[in-house]
Structure formats: structure tokens, C-alpha cells
N, C-alpha and C positions, 0 to 999 in steps of 0.2 A: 589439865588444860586451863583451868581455873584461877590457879595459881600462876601461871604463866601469863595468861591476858593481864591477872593484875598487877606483874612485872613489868610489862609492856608496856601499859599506859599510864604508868605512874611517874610519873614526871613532877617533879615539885617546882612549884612556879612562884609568886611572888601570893600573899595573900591579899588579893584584892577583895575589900567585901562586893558583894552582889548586890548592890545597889542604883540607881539610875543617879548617877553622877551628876553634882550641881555643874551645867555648864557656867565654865570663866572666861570664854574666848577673848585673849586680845591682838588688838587689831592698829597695828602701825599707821599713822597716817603718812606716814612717809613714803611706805612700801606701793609701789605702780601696780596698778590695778588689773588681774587678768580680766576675759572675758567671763570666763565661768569654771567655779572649781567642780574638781572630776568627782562623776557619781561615787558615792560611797557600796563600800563591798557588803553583800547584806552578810548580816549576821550569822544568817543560816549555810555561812559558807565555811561554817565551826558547830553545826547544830545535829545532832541527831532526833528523828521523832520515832519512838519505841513507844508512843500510845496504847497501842493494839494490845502492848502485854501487859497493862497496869492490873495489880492484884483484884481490884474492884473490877474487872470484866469478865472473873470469874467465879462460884460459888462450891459447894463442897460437889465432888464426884457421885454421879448417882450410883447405886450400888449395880445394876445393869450394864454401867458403862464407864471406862474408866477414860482418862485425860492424861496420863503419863504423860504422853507427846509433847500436851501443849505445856505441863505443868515442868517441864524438862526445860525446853526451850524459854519459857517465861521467864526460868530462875540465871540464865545464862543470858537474857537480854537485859534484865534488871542491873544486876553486874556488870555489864559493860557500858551499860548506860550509867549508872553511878561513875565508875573509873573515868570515862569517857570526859562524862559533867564535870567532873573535876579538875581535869584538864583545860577544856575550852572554855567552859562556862565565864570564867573570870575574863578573857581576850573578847570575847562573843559579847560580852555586856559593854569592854570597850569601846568596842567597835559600833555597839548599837548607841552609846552615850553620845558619840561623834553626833548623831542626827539631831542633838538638843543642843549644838553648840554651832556659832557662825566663823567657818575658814575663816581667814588672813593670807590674802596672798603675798607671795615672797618675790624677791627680786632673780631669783633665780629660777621661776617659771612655776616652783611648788608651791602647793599651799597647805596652812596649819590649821589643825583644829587643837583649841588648846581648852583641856577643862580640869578643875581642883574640885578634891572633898576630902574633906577632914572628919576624921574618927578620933575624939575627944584631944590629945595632944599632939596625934600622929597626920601630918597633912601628904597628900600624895596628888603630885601632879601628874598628868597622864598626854602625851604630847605626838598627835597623830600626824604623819605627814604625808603627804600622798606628792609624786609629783609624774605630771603626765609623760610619756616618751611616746616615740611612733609604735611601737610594739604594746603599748598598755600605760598604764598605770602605776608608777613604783609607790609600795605602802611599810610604810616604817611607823612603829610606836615604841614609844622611849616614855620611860618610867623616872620619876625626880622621889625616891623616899628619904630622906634624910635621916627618920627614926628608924629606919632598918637597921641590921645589925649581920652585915657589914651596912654602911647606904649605899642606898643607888643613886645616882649624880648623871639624871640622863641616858642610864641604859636601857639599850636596845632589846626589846621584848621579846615584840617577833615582827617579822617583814613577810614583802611579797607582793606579787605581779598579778592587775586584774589584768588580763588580755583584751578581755571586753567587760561588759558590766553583768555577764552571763559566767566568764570562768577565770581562774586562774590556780594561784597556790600559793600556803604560805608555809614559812618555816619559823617554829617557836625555839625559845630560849629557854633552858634552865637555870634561872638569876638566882639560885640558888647555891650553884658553883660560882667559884672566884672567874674562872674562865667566861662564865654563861655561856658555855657548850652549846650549837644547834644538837635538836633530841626530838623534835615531832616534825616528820612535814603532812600536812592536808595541799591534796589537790581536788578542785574542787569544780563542778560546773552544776549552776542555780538557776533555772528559770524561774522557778514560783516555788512557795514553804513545800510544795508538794508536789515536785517534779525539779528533783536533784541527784549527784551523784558526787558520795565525798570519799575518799580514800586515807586511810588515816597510816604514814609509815613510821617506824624508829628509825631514825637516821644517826645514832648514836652510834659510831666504834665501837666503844668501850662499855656500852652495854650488853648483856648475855642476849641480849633478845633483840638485837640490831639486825634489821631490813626485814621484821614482824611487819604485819599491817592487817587493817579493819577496813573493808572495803562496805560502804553501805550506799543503796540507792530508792529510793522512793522517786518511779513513775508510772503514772496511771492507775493511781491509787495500786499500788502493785510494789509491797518493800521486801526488801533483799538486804541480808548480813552474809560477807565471808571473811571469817576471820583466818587469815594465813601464820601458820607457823614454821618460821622459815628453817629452824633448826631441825625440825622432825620432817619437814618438807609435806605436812600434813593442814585439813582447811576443815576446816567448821562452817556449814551453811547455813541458815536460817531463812526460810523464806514464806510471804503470807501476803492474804488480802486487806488492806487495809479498809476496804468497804464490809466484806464478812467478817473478817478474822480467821479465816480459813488458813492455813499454810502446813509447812514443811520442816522438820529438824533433818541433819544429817550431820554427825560425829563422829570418831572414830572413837569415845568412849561411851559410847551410846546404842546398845542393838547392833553391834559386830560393825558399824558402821555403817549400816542400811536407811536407808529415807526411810521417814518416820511421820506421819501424817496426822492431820485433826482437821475437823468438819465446822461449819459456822456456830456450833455451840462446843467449841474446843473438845469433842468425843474425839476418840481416837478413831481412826478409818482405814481402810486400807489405801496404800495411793495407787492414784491411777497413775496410766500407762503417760 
């Protein structure tokens, strides 16, 4: 299973460092002036929060009580959360860069946020576009590398539609093929960092692991993982409190498959009904 998630969300994307991006926005004085450009998509609509399992929330097993449960589930949230971050993480900081830079409205109704930073010879411009419709929001980012190898001259990263300023979805590019294949889609709906629900698909044909997905949500301080695996037709659950740390494993390499449980100090318990 392990192996497989890492298949699945491995997607190789463009190296952007993680960094907050010197905003460059420029702004035509030419270009007629909307009323107001459209709210930006937050970030967290590319974010996962796996807090609850960081290594430091828990300490060695007493010898009375053991933690299998949680120390099962921790090592499988860890994991995906890496894979995951290395996927978004780079699009997610674009997209959060957008808020230090001022649109330019276009003549065609959209408007740009345009911002540069340079890593010693290598400069990367990053070119977000947003343009409103009666159904939402359409969101395009296009990447300018020219020290890449092949370069990028303006392609298309990834796209996607806010519906509202609460949901929508996008679909990422692998700029790493000549093609830059769609390979990730997230759908997503955000009210606050902590009442979301994100779905993460392969939307690749020609990957072994096409129309996989990671369905995660945090609400009500209340988080949930299932990861589907479409070739086995089999789902991996993870579920807990994000106020105790209480929650749930359920595997199908894990205890025959049986719900797996741990108490507010990660002991293992029995679950309830």
C-alpha cells in the first residue's frame, strides 16, 4: 500500500523553491480599469493539516500499554503527507505569493498577478491569471524558466475554476513531460484552515495508478483520510480528533482489516460501537 500511494502522488512538477516570492507586478497604464479583481483561491485549497501525527506528540510506549494503532497510522500519515507536500507545496506557495503582488487588469475582463525571483542565475517568472465568468472564476498559472532544461516559455502549470470563494478545483501539470500531461486533479471546498474538504485524483491514463485518490477533510475539529485504491478496489481510512488526538486506523494490511483504535494519549483501546 505504501508503495503504491508513493506511485500515486508522485508527480514531478517543475522545481520551484519554497520561498515567498519577491512580488514584480506590472501594471499597464494602458489597460481600462476593472471594478475589482476576483478574490484569490486560498491556498489551503492545495493543503493538507496532519498536525495531530507529528513524531513529537508522542513519547516511547509504556510498557502496560502499547500504541501500535496510533504508531501504524502516524507512519502512514507522515508518508503521505511528505508525498502529498511535494506535490502542492510548490503551486500552494504560488498561489499564496499571488497575495504580495497587485493584479493588472486586462482588456479582456481578466486580471494578472505577475511576480519574479531569481535563484543565483536562474530567474523564474510566475504568471497567475484569474478571469471572472458567470459560473466562477477561471485560474491559470504559467511558469517563464528559461534556465530549464528543456525551458518553459509561458507554460501552463495548472488551472481551475473557484465556483465561489469557498470551492472549486484544479488540475496540475507534469512540466516535466514534453506533453505536460494533466496528472493531479484536487477538488476542493474551504471555509476556514480548519473546516475543509480536499480530494486529491490521478487523472493520468497512462499512469498504473490512474483514478487513485486521497480524499481528506477537517471539520469540526474532526479529520478524516481515505485513501482509494482503484486497482484493488480497496480504501485505507484514517480517522481522529484533532482536539484529543483520539482516532481510528482501518487497512486492509493492518489487523485483517478491522478498525483499529487509540485513546487521547495514543494507548490503544478498543473501539466503540
Amino acid at each position: 500500500m505504501r508503495t503504491r500511494i508513493r506511485r500515486t502522488l508522485r508527480i514531478a512538477l517543475i522545481a520551484v523553491p519554497l520561498v515567498v516570492f519577491a512580488g514584480c507586478s506590472k501594471e499597464s497604464a494602458n489597460e481600462p480599469k476593472a471594478e475589482k479583481a476576483p478574490t484569490l483561491p486560498p491556498a489551503a485549497s492545495m493543503q493538507l493539516d496532519l498536525s495531530s501525527f507529528t513524531p513529537d506528540d508522542v513519547g516511547p510506549a509504556p510498557k502496560a500499554q502499547s500504541k501500535f494503532n496510533f504508531w501504524n497510522a502516524q507512519l502512514r500519515t507522515a508518508f503521505m503527507n511528505i508525498v502529498v507536500a511535494a506535490i502542492v507545496t510548490p503551486p500552494a506557495a504560488a498561489i499564496d505569493a499571488a497575495t504580495h503582488s497587485i493584479p493588472s487588469p486586462q482588456s479582456d475582463g481578466s486580471w494578472i498577478w505577475t511576480y519574479t525571483f531569481v535563484d543565483g542565475e536562474k530567474e523564474v517568472v510566475l504568471r497567475l491569471r484569474g478571469l471572472p465568468q458567470d459560473d466562477g472564476v477561471v485560474w491559470q498559472m504559467f511558469v517563464t524558466a528559461l534556465s530549464e532544461d528543456p525551458p518553459l516559455d509561458k507554460a501552463l502549470w495548472f488551472e481551475g475554476i473557484a465556483r465561489s470563494a469557498d470551492d472549486g478545483e484544479w488540475i496540475l501539470r507534469d512540466l516535466a513531460q514534453t506533453d505536460h500531461p494533466e496528472v493531479l486533479k484536487i477538488e476542493w471546498e474551504v471555509t476556514a484552515d480548519n473546516d475543509r474538504f480536499l480530494t486529491f485524483t490521478n487523472i493520468n491514463p497512462a499512469s498504473n495508478e490512474f483514478d487513485d485518490s486521497l480524499a481528506y477533510s477537517d471539520v469540526d475539529a474532526l479529520g478524516s483520510i481515505v485513501y482509494h485504491d482503484a486497482s484493488e478496489g480497496a480504501d485505507l481510512e484514517i480517522r481522529w480528533d484533532q482536539t484529543t488526538g483520539a482516532g481510528s486506523l482501518r487497512a486492509p494490511d493492518y489487523r485483517n482489516g478491522e478498525r483499529s483504535c487509540w485513546d487521547e494519549h495514543q494507548d490503544d483501546v478498543i473501539c466503540a460501537e
